[in-house]
N, C-alpha and C positions, 0 to 999 in steps of 0.2 A: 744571572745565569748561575745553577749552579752545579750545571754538567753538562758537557758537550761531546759528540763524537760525530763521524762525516756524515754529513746530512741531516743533525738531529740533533737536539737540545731537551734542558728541561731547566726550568726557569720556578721561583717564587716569587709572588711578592705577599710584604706583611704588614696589613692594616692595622695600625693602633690607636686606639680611643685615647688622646694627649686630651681631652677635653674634663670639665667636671661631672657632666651628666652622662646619662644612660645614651647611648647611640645605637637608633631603631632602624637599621637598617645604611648600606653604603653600596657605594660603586666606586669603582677606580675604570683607570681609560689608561690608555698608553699608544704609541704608535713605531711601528716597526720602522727602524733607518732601511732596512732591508727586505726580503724577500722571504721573510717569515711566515710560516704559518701554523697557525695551534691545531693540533690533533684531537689532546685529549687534556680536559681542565677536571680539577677534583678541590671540594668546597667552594663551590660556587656558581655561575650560572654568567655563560659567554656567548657573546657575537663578533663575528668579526668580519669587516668590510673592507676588501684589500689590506692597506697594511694598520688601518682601524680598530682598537679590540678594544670591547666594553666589557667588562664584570662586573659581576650583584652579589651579591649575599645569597650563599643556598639557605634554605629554613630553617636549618640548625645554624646556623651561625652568625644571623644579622643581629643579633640583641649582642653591645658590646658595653659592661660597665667599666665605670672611666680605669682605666689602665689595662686593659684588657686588650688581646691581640687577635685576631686570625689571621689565616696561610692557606693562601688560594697558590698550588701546584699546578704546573702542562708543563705537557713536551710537546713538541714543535718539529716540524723540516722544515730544513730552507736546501735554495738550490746552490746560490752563488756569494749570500751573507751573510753571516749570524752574531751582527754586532748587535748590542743589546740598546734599548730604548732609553734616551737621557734622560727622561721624566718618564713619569707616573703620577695623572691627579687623583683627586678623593672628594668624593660628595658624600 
């Protein structure tokens, strides 16, 4: 999380290529401990199933050579939570 105010959030996370080769493409997953929900995401491409949220790579940004980063942005409401998600995976 890296803003919060009542009712609202806006959160990152940042994918990085620790690997030797080129990485064609990724997804990350997370799952809300609460009552979260994403509004609005930028650099990327999301679904989300109760407290279930998938992201992709938008088309500019899934080619990652190895040390290379991107930063998928939302903000969010929640009604009555807004602790944030202990993990985060990566494919």
């Amino acid at each position: 999380m890296t803003n919060a105010w009542q009712g609202g959030f806006q959160g990152q996370v940042v994918v990085s290529n620790t690997g030797t080769g080129t990485l064609n493409g990724w997804r990350i997953g997370w799952t809300f401990p609460g009552d979260q929900k994403i509004n609005n995401l930028w650099n990327g491409n999301y679904t989300q199933s109760g407290e279930s949220v998938t992201v992709s790579n938008a088309p500019y940004d899934g080619t990652l050579a190895p040390g290379a980063t991107a930063t998928v942005g939302f903000t969010g409401t929640f009604t009555s939570n807004d602790t944030s998600p202990s993990s985060v995976s990566c494919t």
